[in-house]
matplotlib code that plots the C-alpha trace (Angstrom):
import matplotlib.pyplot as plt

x = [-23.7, -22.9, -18.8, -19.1, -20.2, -17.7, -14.7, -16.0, -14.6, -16.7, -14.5, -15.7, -19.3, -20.2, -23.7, -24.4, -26.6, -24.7, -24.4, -25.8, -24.4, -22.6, -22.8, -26.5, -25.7, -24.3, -27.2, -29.7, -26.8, -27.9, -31.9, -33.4, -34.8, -38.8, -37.8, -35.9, -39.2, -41.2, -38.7, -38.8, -42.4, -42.2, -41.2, -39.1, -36.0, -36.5, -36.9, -34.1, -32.0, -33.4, -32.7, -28.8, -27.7, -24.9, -27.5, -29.0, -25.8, -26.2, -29.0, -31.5, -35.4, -37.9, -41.5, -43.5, -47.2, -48.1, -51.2, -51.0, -49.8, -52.8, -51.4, -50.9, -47.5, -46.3, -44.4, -44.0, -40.1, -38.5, -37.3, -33.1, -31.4, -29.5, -32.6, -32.4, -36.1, -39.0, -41.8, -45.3, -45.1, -41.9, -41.2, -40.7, -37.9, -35.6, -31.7, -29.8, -28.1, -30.3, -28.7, -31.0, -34.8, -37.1, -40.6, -43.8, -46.5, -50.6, -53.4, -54.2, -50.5, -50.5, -50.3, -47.2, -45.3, -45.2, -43.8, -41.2, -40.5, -39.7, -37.9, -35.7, -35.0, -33.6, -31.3, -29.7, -27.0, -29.4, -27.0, -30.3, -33.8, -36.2, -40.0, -42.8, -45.7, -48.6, -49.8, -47.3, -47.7, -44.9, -46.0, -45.0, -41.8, -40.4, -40.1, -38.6, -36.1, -33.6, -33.1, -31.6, -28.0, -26.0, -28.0, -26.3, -29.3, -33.1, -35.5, -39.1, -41.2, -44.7, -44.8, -47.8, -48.8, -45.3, -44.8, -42.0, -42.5, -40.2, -37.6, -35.6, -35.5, -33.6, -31.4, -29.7, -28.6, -25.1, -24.3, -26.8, -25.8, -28.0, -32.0, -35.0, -38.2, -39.4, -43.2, -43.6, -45.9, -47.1, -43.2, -43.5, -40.8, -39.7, -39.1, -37.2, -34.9, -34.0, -33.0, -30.8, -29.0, -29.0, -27.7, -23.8, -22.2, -24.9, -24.2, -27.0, -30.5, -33.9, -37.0, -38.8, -42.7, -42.4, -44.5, -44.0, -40.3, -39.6, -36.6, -35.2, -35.7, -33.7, -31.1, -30.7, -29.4, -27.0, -25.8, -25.7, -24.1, -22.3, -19.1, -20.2, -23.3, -23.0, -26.8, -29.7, -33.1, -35.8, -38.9, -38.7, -42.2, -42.1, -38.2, -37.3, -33.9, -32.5, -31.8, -29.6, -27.0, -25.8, -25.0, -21.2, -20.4, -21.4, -17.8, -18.8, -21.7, -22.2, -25.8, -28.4, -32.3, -34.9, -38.4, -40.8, -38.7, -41.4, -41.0, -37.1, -35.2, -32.2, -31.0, -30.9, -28.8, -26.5, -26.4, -25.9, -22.5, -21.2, -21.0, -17.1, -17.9, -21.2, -21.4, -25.3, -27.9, -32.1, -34.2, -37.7, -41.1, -39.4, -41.7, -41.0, -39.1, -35.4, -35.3, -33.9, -30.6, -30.3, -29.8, -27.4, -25.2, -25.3, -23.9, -21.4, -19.8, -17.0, -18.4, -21.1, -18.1, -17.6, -21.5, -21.7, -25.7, -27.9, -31.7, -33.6, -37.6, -40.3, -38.8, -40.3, -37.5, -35.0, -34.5, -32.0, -29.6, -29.4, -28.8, -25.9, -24.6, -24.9, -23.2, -20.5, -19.7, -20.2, -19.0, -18.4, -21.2, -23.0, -27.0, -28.8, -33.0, -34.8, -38.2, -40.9, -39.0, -41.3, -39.3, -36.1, -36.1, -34.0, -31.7, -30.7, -30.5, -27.9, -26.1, -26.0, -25.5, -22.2, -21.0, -21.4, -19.6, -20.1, -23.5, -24.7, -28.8, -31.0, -34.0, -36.4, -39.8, -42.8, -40.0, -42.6, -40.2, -37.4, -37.2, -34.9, -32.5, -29.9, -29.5, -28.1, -24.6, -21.4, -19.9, -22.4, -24.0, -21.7, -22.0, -25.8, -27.3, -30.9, -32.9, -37.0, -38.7, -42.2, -44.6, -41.5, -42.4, -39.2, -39.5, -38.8, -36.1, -34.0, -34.6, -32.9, -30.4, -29.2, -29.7, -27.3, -24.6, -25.2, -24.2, -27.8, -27.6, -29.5, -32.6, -35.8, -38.3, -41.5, -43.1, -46.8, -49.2, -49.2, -46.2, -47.4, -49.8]
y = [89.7, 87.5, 87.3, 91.4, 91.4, 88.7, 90.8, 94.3, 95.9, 96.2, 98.3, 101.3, 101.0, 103.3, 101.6, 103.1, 99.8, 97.1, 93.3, 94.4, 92.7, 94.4, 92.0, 93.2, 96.4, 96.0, 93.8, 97.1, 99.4, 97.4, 98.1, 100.7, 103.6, 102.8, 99.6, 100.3, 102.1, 99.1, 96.6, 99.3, 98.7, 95.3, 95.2, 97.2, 95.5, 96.1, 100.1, 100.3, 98.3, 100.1, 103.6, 103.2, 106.3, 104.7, 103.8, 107.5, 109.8, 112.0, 111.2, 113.7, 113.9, 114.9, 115.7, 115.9, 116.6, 117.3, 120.4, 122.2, 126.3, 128.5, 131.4, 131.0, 133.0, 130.6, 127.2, 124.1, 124.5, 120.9, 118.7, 118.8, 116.5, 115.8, 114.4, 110.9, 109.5, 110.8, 109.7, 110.9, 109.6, 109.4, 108.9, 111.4, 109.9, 110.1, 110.2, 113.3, 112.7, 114.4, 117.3, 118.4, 119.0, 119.3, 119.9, 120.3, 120.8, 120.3, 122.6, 122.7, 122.7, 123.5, 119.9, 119.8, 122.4, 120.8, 117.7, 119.7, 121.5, 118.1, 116.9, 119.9, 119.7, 116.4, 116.5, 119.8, 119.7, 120.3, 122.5, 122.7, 123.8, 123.9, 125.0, 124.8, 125.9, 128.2, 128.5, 128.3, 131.6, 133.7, 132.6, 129.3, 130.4, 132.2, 128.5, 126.7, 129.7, 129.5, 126.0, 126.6, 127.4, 125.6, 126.0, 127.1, 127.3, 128.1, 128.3, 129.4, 129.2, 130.0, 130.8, 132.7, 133.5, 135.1, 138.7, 138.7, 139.6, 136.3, 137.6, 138.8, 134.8, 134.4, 137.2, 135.7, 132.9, 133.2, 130.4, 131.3, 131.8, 131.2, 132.1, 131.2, 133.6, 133.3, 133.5, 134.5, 137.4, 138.8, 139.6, 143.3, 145.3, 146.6, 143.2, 142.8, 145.4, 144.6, 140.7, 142.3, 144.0, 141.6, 138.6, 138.7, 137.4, 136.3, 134.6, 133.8, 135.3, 134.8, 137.2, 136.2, 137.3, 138.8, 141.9, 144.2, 144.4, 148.0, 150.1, 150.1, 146.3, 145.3, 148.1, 146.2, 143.4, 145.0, 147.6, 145.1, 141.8, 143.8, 141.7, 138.2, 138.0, 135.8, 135.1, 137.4, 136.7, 139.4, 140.4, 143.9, 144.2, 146.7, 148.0, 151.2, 151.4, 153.6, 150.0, 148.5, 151.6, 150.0, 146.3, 147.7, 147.0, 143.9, 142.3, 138.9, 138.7, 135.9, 134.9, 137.8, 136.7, 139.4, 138.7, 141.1, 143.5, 145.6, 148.7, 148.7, 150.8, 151.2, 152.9, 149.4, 147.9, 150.2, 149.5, 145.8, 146.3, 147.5, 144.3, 143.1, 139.2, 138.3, 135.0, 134.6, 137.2, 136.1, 139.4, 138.1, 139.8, 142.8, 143.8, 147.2, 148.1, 148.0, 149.7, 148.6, 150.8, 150.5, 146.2, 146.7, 149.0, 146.9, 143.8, 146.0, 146.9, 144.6, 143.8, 141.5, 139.4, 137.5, 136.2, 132.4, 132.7, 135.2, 134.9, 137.3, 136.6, 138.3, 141.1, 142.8, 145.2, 142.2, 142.4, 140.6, 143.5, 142.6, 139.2, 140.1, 142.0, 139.6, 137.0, 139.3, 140.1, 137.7, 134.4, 132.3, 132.0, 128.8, 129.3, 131.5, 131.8, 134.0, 132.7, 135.3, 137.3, 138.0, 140.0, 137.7, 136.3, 133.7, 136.8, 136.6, 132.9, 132.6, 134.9, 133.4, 129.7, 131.4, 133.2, 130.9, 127.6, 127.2, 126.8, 124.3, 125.2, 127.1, 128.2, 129.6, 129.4, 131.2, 132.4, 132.3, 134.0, 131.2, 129.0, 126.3, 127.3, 128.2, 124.7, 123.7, 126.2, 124.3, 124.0, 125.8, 124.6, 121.2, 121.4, 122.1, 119.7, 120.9, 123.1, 124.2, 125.1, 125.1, 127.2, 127.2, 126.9, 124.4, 121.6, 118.0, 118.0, 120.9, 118.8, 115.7, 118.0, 119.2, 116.1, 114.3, 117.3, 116.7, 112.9, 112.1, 113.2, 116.6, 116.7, 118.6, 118.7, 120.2, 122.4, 121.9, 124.8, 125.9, 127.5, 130.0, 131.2]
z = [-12.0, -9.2, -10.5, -10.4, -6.9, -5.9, -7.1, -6.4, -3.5, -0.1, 2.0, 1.0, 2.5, 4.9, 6.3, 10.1, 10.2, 12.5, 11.2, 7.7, 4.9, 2.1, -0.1, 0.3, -0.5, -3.8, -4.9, -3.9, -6.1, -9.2, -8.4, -10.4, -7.8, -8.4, -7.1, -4.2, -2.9, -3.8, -1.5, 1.2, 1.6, 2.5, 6.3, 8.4, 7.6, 3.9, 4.7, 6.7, 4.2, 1.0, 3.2, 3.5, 2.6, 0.6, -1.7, -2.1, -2.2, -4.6, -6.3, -7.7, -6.5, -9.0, -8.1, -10.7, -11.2, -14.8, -14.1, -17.5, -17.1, -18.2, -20.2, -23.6, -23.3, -20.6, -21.8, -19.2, -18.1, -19.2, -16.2, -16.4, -17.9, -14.4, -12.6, -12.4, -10.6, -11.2, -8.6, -8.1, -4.7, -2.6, 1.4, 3.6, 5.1, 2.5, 3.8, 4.1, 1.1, -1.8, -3.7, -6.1, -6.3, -9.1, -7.6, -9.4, -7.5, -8.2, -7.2, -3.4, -2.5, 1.0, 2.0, -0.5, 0.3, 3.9, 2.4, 0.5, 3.7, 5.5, 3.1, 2.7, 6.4, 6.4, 3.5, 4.3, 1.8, -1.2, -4.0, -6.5, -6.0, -8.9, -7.5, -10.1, -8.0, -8.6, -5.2, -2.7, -0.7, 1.1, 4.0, 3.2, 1.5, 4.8, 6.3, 3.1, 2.1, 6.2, 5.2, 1.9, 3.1, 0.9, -2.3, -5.3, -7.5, -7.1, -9.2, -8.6, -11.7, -12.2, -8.6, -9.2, -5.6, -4.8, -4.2, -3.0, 1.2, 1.7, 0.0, 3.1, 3.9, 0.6, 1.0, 3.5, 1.2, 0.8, -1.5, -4.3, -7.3, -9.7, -9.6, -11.6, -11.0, -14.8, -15.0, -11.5, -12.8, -9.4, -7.3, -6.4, -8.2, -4.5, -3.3, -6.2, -5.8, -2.1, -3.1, -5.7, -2.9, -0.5, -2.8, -3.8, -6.9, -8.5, -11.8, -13.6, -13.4, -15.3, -14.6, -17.9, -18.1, -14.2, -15.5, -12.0, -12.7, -14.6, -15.4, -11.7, -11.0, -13.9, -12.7, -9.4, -11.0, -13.6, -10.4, -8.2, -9.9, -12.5, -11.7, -11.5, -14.0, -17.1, -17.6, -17.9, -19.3, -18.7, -20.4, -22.2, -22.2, -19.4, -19.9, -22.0, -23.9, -20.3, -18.7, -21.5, -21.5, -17.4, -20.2, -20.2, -16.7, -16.9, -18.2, -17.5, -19.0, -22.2, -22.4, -23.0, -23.6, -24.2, -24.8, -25.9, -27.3, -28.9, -26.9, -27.5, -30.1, -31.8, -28.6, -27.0, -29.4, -28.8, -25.3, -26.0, -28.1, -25.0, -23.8, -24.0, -23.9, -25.2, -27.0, -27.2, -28.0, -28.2, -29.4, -29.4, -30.6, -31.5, -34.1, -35.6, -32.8, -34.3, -37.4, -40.5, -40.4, -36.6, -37.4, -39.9, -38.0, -34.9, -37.0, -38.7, -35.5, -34.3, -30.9, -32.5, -34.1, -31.0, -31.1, -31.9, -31.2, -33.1, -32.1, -33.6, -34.1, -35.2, -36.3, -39.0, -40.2, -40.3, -43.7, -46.3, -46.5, -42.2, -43.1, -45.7, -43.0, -40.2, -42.5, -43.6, -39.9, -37.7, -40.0, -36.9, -35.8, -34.6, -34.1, -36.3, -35.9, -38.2, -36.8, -38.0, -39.7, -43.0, -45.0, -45.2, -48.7, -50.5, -51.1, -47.5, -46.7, -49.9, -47.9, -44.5, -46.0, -48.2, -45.2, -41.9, -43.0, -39.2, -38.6, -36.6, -36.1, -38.2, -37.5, -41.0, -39.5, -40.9, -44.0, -46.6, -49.3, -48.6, -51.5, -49.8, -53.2, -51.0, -49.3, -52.8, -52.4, -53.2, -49.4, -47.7, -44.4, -44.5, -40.7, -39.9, -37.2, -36.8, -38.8, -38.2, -41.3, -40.1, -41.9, -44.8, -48.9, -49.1, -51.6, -50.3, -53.3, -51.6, -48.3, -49.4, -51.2, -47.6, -46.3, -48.4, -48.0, -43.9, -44.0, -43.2, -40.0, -40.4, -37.4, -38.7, -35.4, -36.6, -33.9, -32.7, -33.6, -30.5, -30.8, -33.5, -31.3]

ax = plt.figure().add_subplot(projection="3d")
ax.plot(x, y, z, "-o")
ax.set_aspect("equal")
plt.show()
């Protein structure tokens, strides 16, 4: 270590702290974060030191207090994979030189958001905001939202005490791009509509499980982000078939996630193939929504060719004549999950394992009719990476058949029962 600091190069230190070392300073670069806090607690000299913001640029704060989500629809959001310290208690103080934010906050989180609101204001060139926090109010919001200017992303999940009156704060937000409201159940469909209007270019958007949003809120999105959009995720619980025919204008769209489709028909499907770029399509909980006929027409049609990921779960009229058809038409694609889907048989797995040599993950769950038979194919599913069987009549022979055609390599998580409920 000592010959690495010897020959690295010094010059480029920017320290505002007279006299200080640099040599110093690349000892502290070595230090894991947790212990950079600890040596700042030590005197005044070791804070100031430990607070260079050389040693801070660009690192990523994560907040995070583990209080469970109540409903049973909800699932905890995973921290991203970007955030690099996680803390349960960090200094206010930190130097202006944080760009990303992943803050979940306890119960009784008035006192918190005042934190996050100071630490906001001193690091004013945060690009990513992720705020997991049942009771943060509006009122609150209005403060934290002017001093997001240069955030690209924002996410407020499970923002339970939201409705949305802060909004006008965040329409003002010109460099947002990408927003995160999933599970936000009580944001008025009015307040909705006026962010859509008031934000430009938006590129991604996710209003999973907010249950005020109808026909028109989802409408503000597609009318008003038609150009830029290439993510949507919205709950169909509360949407008819009318919003999915406004999917055409939407040229850059690739990602499409619906979940609760079970008031959606075959009318919505249609709407869907009017997308001209989609690459990934989730239809959850669609029950007997789609019929039979309508699912074997929409992967007939040459739209759905493009698609490298089919999710479509519980699903009762997903059949094995859909699955011929899906395998037939769309033979490129990567991610296939059937979860739910009772009335796929071995029939229909034959054919997907013959006609997607390219498939990657595979998800059989709760396929009680699947015999695991077709994992023995000559060639087929050479290339499969994960596959969830849970719930799956699958001998541990046709297991280790697949296993040994995958190199080994082949992941099988098994999913706790909570996610059955």
């Amino acid at each position: 270590m000592l010959e690495r600091l010897l020959q690295a190069d010094h010059s480029d230190s920017e320290t505002d702290l007279p006299g200080l070392p640099l040599i110093a300073l690349r000892i502290l670069r070595l230090l894991p974060l947790e212990h950079l806090l600890t040596l700042s607690a030590t005197c005044r000299a070791a804070r100031a030191l430990c607070f260079d913001h050389t040693l801070w640029r660009g690192y990523h704060l994560s907040l995070v207090y583990n209080k469970p989500l109540e409903s049973k629809r909800q699932t905890k959001p995973e921290v991203p994979e970007k955030v690099k310290f996680i803390s349960e208690v960090f200094p206010l103080r930190i130097p202006g030189c944080i760009t990303s934010i992943y803050w979940q906050a306890p119960g009784n989180s008035g006192d918190f958001a005042k934190k996050l609101y100071e630490i906001i204001k001193i690091n004013p060139e945060i690009k990513d905001l992720h705020l997991i926090d049942e009771e943060i109010v509006d009122v609150q919001a209005k403060f934290i939202f002017p001093l997001l200017k240069n955030v690209h992303t924002l996410g407020l999940t499970a923002c339970k005490s939201l409705t949305g009156s802060s909004f006008s704060a965040m329409g003002e937000l010109a460099n947002l791009k990408n927003i995160d409201l999933s599970f936000s159940e009580n944001i008025t469909n009015a307040s909705f509509e006026t962010l859509m209007r008031c934000l430009v270019n938006l590129r991604s958007v996710n209003v999973n499980y907010v249950s005020n949003l109808v026909d028109s809120g989802v409408g503000s999105i597609l009318t008003n982000h038609s150009e830029s959009l290439e993510y949507l995720e919205i709950d169909g619980e509360h949407n008819s078939d009318e919003v999915f025919a406004g999917l055409g204008k939407c040229i850059q769209l690739k990602t499409l996630i619906v979940n609760f489709c079970m008031n959606l028909s075959d009318e919505a499907l249609s709407g869907i193939l009017e997308i001209p770029n989609l690459e990934v399509l989730h239809l959850k909980k669609s029950e007997k929504g789609f019929t039979e006929a309508g699912l074997k027409d929409f992967f007939a049609k040459k739209p759905v060719s493009n698609i490298r990921e089919v999710f479509f779960t519980e699903c009762l009229n997903f059949s094995d004549e859909v699955a011929e058809t899906l395998a037939e038409n769309v033979p490129g694609v990567k991610s296939i999950s059937l979860f739910g889907n009772w009335n796929v048989s071995e029939r229909g797995m034959r054919a997907i394992a013959a006609g997607c040599p390219g498939l990657e993950y595979l998800d059989i769950s709760c396929l009680n009719k699947v015999t695991g038979e077709c994992f023995a194919i000559q060639g087929a599913l050479l290339n499969l990476k994960t596959l969830k069987m849970d719930a799956c009549e699958i001998s541990p022979e046709m297991v280790q058949i697949l296993q040994e055609k995958t190199g080994g390599k082949l992941e099988i998580p098994v999913a706790p029962f909570s996610a059955f409920l």
